[in-house]
N, C-alpha and C positions, 0 to 999 in steps of 0.2 A: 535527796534520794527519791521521792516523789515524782519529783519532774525527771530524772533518769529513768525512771521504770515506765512515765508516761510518752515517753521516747522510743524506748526500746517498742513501746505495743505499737506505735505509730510506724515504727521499720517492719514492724513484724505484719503487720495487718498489705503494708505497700507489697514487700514480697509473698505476700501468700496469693495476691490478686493478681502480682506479673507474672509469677510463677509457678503456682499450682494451679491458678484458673486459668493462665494464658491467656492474662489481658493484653488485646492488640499495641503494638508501641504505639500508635497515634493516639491510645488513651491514658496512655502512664502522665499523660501531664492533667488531664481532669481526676484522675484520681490523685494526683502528689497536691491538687491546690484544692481538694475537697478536704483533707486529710490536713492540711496545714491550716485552710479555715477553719477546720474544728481546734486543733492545736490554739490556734491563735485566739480563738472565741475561749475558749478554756484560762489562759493567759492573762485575758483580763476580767472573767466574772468569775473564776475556780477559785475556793479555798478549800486546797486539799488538807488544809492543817485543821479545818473546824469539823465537827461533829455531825453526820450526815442524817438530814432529816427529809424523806423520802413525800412528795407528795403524788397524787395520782395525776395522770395528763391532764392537759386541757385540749377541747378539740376544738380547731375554730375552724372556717369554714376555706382556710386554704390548704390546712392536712389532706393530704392523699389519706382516703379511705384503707385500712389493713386490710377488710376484706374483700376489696373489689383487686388491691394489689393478688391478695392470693386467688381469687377467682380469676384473673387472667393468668397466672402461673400454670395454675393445671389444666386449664384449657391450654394451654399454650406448650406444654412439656413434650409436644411430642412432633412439633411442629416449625422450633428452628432451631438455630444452635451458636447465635448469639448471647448466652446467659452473662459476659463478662460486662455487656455493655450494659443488660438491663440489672445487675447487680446494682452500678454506677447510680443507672439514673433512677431507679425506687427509690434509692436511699435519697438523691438527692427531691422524689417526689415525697417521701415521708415527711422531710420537714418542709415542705409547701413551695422548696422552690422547682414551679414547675417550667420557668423560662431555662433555668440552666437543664434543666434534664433534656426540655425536648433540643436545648443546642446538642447536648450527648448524644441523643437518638440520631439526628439527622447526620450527625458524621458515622454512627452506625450506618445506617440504611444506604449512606454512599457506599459505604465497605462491603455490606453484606444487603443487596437489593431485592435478592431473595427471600429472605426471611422473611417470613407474615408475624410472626412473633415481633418483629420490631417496628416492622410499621403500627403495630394494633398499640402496644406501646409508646408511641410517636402520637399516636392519635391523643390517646386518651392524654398524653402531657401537653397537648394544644388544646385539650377542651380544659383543665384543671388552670392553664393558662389564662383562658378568656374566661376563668370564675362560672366555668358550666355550658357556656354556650358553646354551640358547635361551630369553628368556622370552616372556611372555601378547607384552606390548608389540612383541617384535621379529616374533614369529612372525605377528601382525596388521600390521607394516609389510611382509613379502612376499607375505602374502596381499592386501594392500589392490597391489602392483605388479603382482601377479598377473592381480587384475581390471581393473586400466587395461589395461593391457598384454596380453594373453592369449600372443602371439606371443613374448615377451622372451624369450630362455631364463635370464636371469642372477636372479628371482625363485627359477624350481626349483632352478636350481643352486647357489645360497646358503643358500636352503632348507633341500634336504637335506643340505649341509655343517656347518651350525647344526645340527641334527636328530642325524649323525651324532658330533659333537663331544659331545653330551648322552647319547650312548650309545644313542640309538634310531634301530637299524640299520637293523632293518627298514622302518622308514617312509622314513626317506633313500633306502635302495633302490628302495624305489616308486615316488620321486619322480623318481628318478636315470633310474630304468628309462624313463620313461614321456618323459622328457627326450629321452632318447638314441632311442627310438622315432620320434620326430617329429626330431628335429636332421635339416637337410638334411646331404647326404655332403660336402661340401663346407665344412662347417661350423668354425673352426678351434678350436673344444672339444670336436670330440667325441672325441682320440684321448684329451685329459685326463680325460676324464670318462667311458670303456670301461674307463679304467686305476682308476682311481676306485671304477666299481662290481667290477671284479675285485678290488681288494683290502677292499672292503667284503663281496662273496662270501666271502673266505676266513676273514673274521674272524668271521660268521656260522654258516660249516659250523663253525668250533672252538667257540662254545658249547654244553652240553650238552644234548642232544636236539632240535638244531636241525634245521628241514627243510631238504628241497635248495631251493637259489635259481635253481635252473638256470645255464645256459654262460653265462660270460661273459670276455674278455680276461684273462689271468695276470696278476696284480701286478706291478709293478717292484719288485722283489728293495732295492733301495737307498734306497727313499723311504719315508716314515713314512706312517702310516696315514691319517691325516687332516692337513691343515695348519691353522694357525686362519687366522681371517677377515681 
């Protein structure tokens, strides 16, 4: 009975993504073999017959970030209108695998070349790829969101995130900077991203014979320097 009712959710979750989100047919087949990899992984470590003992994640350092997922969401909700593909491939960045997501992405962006939303998400699953660093490929998917999009702030801000993860401060900073220049006051990234370059400020004044970066917001005392993507 178990496994018919874990069946049934499995049909249930395919048609609600062909059908009420109008996922493209060229991706009914990454979602039918995502959806049976999980089936299948269930299959052989599930015991729906024992007694469920709940523990809290573990987060290792190839999880896609929850909050950098939702802070490109609402940067991004008003800016393209691929949502079916980046459904696919968050889930597929939540659990770390970020090689299969950016194959999802780049059969998006052939489909929909327009979309800055997906290239920025393209990006950031080549940088969670290469474990933080920025490469040719990613740094040409924000550039290319960039130029659709001119207005988006979620290109620079990934940007120099990827940028600063590679250890090149100072370019993040420029980007960061120039970001936060134009961000209307209203904006609700810009206290993240004052905070951001205040502790990319200080991590700069400690290298040796660094120049000043000029004023900018104090760090939070309790957060890490950078988070990955």
């Amino acid at each position: 009975m178990t496994w018919l009712l874990i069946l049934l959710v499995v049909i249930a979750v395919f048609g609600a993504m062909v059908w009420a989100l109008r996922l493209p047919r060229n991706g009914w087949e990454w979602v039918g073999a995502a959806l049976l990899l999980g089936l299948a992984g269930y299959a052989l470590q599930g015991s729906p017959g024992e007694a469920g003992a709940p523990k809290e994640p573990v987060e290792t350092g190839k999880t896609a970030d929850e909050a950098l997922i939702a802070q490109r969401q609402a940067m991004g909700s008003a800016f393209g209108s691929g949502q079916s593909w980046l459904i696919v491939a968050d889930g597929l960045a939540r659990r770390g695998q970020f090689g299969a997501a950016a194959q999802v992405l780049r059969s998006a962006v052939r489909e929909n070349p327009r979309d800055a939303d997906l290239w920025v998400a393209l990006g950031n699953a080549l940088v969670g790829h290469g474990n933080g660093f920025i490469s040719p490929a990613a740094q040409f998917a924000f550039q290319r969101a960039a130029t659709i999009s001119p207005e988006h702030p979620g290109p620079p801000f990934f940007m120099g995130l990827a940028l600063a993860q590679s250890g090149r401060l100072a370019e993040a900073r420029t980007i960061w900077a120039e970001l936060l220049a134009r961000a209307p006051e209203g904006a609700g990234y810009r206290a993240d991203l004052e905070a951001r370059l205040g502790r990319i400020d200080t991590m700069i004044a400690g290298q040796p014979g660094a120049p000043a970066t000029g004023s900018s917001p104090a760090p939070a005392a309790s957060e890490p320097a950078v988070a990955r993507p």
